[in-house]
PyMOL Python script that loads the backbone (N, CA, C, O; Angstrom):
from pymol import cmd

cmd.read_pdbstr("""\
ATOM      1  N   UNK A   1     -15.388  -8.451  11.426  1.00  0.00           N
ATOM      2  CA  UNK A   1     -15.361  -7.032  11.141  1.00  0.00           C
ATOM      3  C   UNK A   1     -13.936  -6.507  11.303  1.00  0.00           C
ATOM      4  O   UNK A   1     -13.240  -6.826  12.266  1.00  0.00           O
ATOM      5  N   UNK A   2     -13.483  -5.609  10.228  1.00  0.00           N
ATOM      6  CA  UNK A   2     -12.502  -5.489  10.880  1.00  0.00           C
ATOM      7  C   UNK A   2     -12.184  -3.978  11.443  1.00  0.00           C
ATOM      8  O   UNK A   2     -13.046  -3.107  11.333  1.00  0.00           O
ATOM      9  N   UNK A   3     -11.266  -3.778  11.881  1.00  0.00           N
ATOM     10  CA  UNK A   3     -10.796  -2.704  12.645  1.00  0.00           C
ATOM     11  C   UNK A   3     -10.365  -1.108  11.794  1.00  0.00           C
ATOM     12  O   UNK A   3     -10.400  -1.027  10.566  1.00  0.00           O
ATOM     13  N   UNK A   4     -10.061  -0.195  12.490  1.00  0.00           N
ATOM     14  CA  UNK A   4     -10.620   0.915  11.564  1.00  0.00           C
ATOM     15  C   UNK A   4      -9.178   1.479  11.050  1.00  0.00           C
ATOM     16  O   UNK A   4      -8.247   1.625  11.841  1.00  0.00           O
ATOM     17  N   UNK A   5      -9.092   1.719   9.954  1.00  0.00           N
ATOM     18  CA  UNK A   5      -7.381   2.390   9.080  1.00  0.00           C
ATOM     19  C   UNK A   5      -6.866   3.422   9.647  1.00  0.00           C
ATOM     20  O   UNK A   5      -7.539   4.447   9.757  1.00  0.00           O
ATOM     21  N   UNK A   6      -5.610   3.353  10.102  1.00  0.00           N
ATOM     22  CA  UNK A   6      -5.151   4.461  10.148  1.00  0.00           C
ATOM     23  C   UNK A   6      -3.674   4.878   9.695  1.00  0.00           C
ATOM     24  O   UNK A   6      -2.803   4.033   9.485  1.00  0.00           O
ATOM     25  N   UNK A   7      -3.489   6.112   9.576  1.00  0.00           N
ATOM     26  CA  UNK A   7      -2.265   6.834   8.358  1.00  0.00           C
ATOM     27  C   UNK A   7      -0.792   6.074   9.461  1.00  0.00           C
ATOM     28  O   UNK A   7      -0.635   6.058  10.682  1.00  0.00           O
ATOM     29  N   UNK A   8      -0.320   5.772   8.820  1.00  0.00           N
ATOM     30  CA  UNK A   8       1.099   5.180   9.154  1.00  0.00           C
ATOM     31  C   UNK A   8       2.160   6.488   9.008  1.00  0.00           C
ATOM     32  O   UNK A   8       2.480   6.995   7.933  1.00  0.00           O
ATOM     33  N   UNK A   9       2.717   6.995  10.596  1.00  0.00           N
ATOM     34  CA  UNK A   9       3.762   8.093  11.018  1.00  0.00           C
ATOM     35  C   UNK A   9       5.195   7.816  11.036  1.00  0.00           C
ATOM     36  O   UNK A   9       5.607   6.853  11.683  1.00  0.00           O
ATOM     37  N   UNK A  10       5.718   8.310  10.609  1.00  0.00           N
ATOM     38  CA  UNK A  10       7.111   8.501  10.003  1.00  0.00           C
ATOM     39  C   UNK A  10       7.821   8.941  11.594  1.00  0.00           C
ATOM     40  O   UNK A  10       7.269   9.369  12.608  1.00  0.00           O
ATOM     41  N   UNK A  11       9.252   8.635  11.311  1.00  0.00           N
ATOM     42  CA  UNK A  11      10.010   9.207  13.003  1.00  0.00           C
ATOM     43  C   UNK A  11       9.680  10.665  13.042  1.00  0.00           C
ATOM     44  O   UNK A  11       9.596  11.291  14.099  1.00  0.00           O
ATOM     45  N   UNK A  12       9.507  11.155  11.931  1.00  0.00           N
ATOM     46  CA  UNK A  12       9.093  12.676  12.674  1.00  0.00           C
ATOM     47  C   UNK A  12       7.818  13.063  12.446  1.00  0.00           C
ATOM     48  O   UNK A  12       7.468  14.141  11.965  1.00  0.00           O
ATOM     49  N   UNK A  13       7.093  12.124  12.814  1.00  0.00           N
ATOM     50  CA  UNK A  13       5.352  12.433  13.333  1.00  0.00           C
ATOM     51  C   UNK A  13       4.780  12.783  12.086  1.00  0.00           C
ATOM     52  O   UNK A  13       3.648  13.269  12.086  1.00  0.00           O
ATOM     53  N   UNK A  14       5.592  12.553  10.670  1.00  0.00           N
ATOM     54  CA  UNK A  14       4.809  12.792   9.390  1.00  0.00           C
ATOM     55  C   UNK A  14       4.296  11.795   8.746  1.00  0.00           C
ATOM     56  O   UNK A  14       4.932  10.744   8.669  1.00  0.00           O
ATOM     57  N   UNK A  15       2.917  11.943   8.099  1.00  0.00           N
ATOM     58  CA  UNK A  15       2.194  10.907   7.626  1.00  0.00           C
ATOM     59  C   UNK A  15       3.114  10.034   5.928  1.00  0.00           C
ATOM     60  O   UNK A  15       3.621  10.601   4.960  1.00  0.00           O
ATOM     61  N   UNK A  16       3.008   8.874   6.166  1.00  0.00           N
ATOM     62  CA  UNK A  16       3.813   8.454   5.074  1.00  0.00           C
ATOM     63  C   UNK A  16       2.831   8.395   3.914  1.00  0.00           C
ATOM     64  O   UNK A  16       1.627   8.217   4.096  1.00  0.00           O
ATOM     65  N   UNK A  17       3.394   8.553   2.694  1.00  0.00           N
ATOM     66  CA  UNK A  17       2.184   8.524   1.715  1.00  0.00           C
ATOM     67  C   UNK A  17       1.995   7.451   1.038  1.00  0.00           C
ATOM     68  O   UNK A  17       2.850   7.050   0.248  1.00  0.00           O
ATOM     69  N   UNK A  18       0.611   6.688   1.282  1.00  0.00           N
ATOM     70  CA  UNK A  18      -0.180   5.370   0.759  1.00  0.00           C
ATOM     71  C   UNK A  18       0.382   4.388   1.588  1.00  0.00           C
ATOM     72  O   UNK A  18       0.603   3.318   1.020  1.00  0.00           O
ATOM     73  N   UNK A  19       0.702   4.467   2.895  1.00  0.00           N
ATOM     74  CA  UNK A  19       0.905   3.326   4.124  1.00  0.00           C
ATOM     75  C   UNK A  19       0.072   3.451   5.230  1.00  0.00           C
ATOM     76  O   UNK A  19       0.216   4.423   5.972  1.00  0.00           O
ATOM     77  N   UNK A  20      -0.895   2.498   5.480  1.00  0.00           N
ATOM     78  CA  UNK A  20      -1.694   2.501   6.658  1.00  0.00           C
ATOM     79  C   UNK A  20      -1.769   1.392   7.340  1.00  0.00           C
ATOM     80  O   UNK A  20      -1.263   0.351   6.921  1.00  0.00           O
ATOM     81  N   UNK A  21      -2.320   1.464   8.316  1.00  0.00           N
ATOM     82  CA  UNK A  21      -2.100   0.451   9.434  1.00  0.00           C
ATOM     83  C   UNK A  21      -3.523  -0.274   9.955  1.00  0.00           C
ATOM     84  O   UNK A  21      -4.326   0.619   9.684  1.00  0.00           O
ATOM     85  N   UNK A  22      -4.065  -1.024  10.359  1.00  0.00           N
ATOM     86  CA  UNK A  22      -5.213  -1.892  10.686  1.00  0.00           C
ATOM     87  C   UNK A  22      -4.977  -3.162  11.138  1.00  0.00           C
ATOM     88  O   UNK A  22      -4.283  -3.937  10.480  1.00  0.00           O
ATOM     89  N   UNK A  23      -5.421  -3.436  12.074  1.00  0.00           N
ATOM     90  CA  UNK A  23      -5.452  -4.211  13.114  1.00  0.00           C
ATOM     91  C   UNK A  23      -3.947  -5.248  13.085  1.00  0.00           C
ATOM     92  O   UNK A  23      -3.838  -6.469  12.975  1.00  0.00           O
ATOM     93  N   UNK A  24      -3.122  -4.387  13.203  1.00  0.00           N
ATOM     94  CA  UNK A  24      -1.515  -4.641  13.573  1.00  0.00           C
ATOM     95  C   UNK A  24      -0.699  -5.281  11.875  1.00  0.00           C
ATOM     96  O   UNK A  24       0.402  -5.796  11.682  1.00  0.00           O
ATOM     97  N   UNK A  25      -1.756  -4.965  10.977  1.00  0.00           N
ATOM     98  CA  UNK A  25      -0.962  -5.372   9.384  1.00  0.00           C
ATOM     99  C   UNK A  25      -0.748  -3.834   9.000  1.00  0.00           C
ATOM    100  O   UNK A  25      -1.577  -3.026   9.416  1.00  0.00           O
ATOM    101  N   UNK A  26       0.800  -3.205   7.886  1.00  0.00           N
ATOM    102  CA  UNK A  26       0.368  -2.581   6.804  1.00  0.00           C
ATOM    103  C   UNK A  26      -0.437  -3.211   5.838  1.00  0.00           C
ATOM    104  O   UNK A  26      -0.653  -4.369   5.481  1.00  0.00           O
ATOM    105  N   UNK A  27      -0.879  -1.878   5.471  1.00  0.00           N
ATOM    106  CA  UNK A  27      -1.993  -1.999   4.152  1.00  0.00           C
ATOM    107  C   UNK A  27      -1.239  -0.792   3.051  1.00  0.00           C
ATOM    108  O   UNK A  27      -0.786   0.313   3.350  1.00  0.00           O
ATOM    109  N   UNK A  28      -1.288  -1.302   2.030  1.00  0.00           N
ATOM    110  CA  UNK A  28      -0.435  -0.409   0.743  1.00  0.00           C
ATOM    111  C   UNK A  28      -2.031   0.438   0.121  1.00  0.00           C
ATOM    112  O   UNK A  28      -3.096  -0.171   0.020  1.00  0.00           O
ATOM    113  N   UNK A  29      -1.883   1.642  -0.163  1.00  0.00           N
ATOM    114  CA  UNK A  29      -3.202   2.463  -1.198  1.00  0.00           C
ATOM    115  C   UNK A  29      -2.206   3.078  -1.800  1.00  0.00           C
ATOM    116  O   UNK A  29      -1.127   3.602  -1.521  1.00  0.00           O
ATOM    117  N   UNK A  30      -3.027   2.815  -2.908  1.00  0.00           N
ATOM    118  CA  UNK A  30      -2.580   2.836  -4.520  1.00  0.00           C
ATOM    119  C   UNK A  30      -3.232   3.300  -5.630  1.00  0.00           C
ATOM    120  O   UNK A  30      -4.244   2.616  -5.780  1.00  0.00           O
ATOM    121  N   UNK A  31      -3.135   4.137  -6.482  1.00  0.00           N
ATOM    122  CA  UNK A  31      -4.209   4.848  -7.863  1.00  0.00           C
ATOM    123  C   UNK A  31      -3.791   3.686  -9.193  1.00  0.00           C
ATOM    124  O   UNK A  31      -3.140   3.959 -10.201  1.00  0.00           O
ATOM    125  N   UNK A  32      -4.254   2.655  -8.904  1.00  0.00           N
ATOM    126  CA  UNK A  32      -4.412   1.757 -10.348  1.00  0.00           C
ATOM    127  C   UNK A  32      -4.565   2.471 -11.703  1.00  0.00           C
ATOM    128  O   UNK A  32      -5.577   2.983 -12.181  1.00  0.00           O
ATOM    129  N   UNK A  33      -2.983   2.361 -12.346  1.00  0.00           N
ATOM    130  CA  UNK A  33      -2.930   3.343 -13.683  1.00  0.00           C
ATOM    131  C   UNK A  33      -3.754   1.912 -14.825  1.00  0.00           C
ATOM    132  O   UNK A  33      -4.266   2.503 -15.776  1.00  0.00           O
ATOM    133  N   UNK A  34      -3.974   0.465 -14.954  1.00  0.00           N
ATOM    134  CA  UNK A  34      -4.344  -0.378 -15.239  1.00  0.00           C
ATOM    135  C   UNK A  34      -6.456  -0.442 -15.627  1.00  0.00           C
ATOM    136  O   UNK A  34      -7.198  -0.791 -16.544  1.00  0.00           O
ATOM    137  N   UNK A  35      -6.562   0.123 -14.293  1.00  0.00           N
ATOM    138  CA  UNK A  35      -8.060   0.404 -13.630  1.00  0.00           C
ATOM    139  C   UNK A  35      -8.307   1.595 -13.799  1.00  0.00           C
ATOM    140  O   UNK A  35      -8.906   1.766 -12.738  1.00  0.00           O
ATOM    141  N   UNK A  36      -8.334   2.784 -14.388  1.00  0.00           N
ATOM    142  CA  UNK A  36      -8.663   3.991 -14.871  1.00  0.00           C
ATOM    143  C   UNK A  36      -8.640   4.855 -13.610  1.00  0.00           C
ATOM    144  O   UNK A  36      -9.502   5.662 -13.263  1.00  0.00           O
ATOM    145  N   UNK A  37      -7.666   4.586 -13.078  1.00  0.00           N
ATOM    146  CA  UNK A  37      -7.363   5.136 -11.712  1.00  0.00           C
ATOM    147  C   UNK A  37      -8.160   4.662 -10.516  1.00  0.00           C
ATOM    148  O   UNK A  37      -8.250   5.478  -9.599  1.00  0.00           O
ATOM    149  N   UNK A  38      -8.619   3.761 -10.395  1.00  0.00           N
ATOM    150  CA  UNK A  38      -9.439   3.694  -9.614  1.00  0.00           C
ATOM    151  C   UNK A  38      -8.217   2.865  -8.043  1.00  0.00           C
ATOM    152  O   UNK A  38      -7.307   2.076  -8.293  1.00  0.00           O
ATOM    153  N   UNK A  39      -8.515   3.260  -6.836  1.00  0.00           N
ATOM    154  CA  UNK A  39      -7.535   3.424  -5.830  1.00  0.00           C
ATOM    155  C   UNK A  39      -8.311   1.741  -5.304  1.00  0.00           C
ATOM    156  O   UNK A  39      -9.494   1.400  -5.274  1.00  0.00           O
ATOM    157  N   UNK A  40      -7.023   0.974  -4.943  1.00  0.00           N
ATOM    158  CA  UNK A  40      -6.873  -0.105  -4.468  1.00  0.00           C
ATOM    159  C   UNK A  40      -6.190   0.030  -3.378  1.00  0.00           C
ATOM    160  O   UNK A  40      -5.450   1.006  -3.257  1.00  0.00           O
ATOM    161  N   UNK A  41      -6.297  -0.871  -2.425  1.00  0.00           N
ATOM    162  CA  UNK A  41      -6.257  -1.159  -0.668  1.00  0.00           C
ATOM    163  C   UNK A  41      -5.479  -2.728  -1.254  1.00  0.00           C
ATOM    164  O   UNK A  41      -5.909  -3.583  -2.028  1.00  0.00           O
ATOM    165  N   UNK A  42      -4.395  -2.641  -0.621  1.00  0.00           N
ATOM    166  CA  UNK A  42      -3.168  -4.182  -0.730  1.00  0.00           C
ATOM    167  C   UNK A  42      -2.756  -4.219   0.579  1.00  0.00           C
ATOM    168  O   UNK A  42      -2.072  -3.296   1.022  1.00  0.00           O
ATOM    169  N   UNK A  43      -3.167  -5.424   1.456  1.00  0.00           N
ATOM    170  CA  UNK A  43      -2.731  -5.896   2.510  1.00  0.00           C
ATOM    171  C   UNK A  43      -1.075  -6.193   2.268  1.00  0.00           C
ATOM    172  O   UNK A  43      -0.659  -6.989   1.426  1.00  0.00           O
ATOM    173  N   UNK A  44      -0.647  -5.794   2.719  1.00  0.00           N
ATOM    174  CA  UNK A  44       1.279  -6.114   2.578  1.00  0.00           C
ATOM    175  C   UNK A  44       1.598  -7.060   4.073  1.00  0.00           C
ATOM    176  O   UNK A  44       1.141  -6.932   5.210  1.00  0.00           O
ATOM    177  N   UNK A  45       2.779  -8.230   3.371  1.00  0.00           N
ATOM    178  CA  UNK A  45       3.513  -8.637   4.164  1.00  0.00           C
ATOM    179  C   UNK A  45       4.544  -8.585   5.038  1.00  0.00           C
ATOM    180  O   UNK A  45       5.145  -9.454   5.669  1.00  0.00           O
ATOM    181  N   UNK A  46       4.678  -6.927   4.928  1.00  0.00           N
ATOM    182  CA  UNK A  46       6.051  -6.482   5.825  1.00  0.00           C
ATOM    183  C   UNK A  46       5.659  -6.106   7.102  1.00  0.00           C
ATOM    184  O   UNK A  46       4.604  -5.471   7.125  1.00  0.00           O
ATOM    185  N   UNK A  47       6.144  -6.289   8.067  1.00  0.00           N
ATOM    186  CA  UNK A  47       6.576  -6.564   9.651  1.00  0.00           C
ATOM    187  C   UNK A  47       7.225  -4.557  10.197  1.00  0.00           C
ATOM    188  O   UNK A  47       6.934  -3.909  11.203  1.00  0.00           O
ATOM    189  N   UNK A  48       7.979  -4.245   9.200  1.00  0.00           N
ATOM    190  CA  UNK A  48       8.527  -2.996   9.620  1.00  0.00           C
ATOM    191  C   UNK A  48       7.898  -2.272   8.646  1.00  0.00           C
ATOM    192  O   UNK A  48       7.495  -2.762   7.592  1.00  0.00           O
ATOM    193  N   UNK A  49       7.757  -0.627   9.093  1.00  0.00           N
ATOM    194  CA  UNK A  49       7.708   0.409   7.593  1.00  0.00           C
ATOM    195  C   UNK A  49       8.537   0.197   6.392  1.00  0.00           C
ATOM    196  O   UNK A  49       8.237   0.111   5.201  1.00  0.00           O
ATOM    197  N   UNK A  50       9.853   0.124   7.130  1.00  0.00           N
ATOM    198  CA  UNK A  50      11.224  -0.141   5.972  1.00  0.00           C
ATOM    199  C   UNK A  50      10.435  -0.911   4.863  1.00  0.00           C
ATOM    200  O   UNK A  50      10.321  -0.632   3.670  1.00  0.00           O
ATOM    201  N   UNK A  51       9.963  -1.871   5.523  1.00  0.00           N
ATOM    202  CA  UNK A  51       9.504  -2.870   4.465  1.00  0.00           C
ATOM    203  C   UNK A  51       8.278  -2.262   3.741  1.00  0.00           C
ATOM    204  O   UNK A  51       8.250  -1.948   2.551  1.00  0.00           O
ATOM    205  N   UNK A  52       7.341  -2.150   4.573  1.00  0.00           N
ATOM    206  CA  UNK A  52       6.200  -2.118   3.570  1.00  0.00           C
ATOM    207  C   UNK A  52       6.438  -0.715   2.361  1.00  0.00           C
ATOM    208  O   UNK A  52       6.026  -0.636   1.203  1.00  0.00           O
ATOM    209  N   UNK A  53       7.049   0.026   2.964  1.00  0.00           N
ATOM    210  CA  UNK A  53       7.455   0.825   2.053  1.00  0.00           C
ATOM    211  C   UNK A  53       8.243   0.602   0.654  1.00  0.00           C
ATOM    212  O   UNK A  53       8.263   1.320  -0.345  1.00  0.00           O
ATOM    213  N   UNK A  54       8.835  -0.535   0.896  1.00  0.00           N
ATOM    214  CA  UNK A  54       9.897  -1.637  -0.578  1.00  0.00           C
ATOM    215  C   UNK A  54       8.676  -1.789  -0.443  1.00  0.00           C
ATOM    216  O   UNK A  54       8.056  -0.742  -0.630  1.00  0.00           O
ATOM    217  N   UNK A  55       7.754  -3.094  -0.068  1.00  0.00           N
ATOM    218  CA  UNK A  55       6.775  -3.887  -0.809  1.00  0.00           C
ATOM    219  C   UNK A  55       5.563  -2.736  -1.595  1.00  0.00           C
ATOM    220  O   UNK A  55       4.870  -3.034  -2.568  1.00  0.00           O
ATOM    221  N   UNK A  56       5.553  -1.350  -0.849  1.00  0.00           N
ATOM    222  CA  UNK A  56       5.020  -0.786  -2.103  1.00  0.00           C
ATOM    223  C   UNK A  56       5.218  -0.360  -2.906  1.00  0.00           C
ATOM    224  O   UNK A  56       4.343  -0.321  -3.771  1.00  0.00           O
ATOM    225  N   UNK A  57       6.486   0.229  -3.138  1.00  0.00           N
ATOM    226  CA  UNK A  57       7.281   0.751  -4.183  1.00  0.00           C
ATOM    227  C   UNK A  57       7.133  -0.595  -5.450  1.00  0.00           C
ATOM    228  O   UNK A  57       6.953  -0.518  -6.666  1.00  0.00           O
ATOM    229  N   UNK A  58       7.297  -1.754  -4.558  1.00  0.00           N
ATOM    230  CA  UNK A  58       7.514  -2.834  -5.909  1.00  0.00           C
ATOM    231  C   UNK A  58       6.198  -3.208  -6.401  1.00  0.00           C
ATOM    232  O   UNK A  58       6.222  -3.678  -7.539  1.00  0.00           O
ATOM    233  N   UNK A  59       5.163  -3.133  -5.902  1.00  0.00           N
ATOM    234  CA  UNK A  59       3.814  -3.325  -6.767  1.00  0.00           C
ATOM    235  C   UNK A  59       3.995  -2.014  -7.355  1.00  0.00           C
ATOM    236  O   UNK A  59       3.951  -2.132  -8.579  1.00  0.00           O
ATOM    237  N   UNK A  60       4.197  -0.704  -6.962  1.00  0.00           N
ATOM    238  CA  UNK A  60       3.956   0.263  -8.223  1.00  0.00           C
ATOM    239  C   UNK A  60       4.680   0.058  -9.270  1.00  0.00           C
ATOM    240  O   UNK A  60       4.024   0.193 -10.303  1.00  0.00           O
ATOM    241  N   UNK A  61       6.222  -0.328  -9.499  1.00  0.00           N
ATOM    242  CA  UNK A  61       6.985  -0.042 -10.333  1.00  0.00           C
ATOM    243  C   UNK A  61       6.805  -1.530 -11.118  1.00  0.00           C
ATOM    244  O   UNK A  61       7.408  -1.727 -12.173  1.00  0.00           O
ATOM    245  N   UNK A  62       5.955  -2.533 -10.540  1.00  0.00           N
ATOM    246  CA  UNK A  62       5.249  -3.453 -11.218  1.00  0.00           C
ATOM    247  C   UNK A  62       4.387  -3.260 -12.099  1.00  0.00           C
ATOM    248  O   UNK A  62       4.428  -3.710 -13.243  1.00  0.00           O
ATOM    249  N   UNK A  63       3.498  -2.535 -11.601  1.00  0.00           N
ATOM    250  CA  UNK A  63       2.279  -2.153 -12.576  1.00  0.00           C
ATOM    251  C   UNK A  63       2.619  -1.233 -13.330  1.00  0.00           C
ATOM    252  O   UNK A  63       1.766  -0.969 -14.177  1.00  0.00           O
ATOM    253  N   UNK A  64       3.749  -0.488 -13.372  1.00  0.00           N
ATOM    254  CA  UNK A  64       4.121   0.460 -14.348  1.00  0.00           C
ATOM    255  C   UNK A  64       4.808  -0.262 -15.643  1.00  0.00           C
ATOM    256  O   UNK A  64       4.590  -0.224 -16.854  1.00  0.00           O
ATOM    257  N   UNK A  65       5.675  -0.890 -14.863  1.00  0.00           N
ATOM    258  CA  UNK A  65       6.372  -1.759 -16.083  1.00  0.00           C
ATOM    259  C   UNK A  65       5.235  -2.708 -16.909  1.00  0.00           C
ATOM    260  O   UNK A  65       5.209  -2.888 -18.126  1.00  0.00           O
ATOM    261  N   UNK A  66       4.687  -3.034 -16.317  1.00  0.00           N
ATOM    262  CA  UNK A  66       3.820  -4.330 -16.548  1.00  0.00           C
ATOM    263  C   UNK A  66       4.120  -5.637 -16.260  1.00  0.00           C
ATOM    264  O   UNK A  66       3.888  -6.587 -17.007  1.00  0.00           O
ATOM    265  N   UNK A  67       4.578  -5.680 -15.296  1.00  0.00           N
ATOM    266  CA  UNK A  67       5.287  -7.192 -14.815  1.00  0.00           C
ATOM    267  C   UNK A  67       3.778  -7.684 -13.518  1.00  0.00           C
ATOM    268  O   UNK A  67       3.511  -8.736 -12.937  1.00  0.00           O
ATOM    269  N   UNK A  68       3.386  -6.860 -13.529  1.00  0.00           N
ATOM    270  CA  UNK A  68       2.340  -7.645 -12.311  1.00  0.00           C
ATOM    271  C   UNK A  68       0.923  -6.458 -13.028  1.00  0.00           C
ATOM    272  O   UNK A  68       0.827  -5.307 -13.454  1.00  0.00           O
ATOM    273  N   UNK A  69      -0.173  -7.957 -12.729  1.00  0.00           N
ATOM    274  CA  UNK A  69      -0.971  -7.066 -13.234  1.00  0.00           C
ATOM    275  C   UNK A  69      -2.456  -7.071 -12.257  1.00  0.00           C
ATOM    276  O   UNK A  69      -3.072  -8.045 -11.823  1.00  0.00           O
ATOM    277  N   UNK A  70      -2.774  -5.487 -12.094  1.00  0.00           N
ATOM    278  CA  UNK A  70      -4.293  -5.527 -11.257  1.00  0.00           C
ATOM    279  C   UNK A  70      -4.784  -6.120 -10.509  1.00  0.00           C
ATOM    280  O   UNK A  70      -4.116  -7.129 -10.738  1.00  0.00           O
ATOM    281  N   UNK A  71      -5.612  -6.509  -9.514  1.00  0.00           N
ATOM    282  CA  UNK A  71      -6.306  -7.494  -9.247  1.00  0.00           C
ATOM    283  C   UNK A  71      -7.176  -7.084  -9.718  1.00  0.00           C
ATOM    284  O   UNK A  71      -7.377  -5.894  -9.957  1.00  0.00           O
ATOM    285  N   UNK A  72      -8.171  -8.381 -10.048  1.00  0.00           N
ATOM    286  CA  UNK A  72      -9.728  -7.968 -10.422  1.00  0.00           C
ATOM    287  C   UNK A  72     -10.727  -7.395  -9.545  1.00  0.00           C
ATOM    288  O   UNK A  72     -10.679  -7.609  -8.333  1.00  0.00           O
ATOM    289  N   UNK A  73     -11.714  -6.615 -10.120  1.00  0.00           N
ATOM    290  CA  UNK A  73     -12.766  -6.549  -8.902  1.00  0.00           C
ATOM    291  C   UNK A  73     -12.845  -4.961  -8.536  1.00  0.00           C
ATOM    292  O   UNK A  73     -13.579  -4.573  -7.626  1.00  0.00           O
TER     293      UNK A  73
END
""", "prot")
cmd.dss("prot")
cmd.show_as("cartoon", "prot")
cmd.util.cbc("prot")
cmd.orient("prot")
């Protein structure tokens, strides 16, 4: 089971937008322009915000371009 999401805080106590946190991983949320908007949850590999914040920027500007596509499901 896993553990319950919560909004990932910025140095000045502001919520970052589409970064959350669960059981010590970011998690990227996202409005799939591919999927008729339908909002996807991406476990990310970054260690700091700095990061997960690049690793989400680069799946969006992926799926915009079209260089990475959807997951299924």
């Amino acid at each position: 089971m896993q553990g319950k999401r919560s909004r990932v805080l910025d140095s000045r106590g502001r919520a970052v937008p589409g970064i959350y946190r669960r059981d010590g991983h970011y998690i990227a949320g996202y409005r799939c322009p591919q999927s008729a908007g339908k909002w996807r949850m991406v476990t990310l590999k970054a260690e700091t915000l700095t990061e997960a914040k690049r690793e989400r920027a680069a799946i969006l500007s992926g799926l915009r371009d079209g260089s990475t596509r959807a997951p299924d499901g």
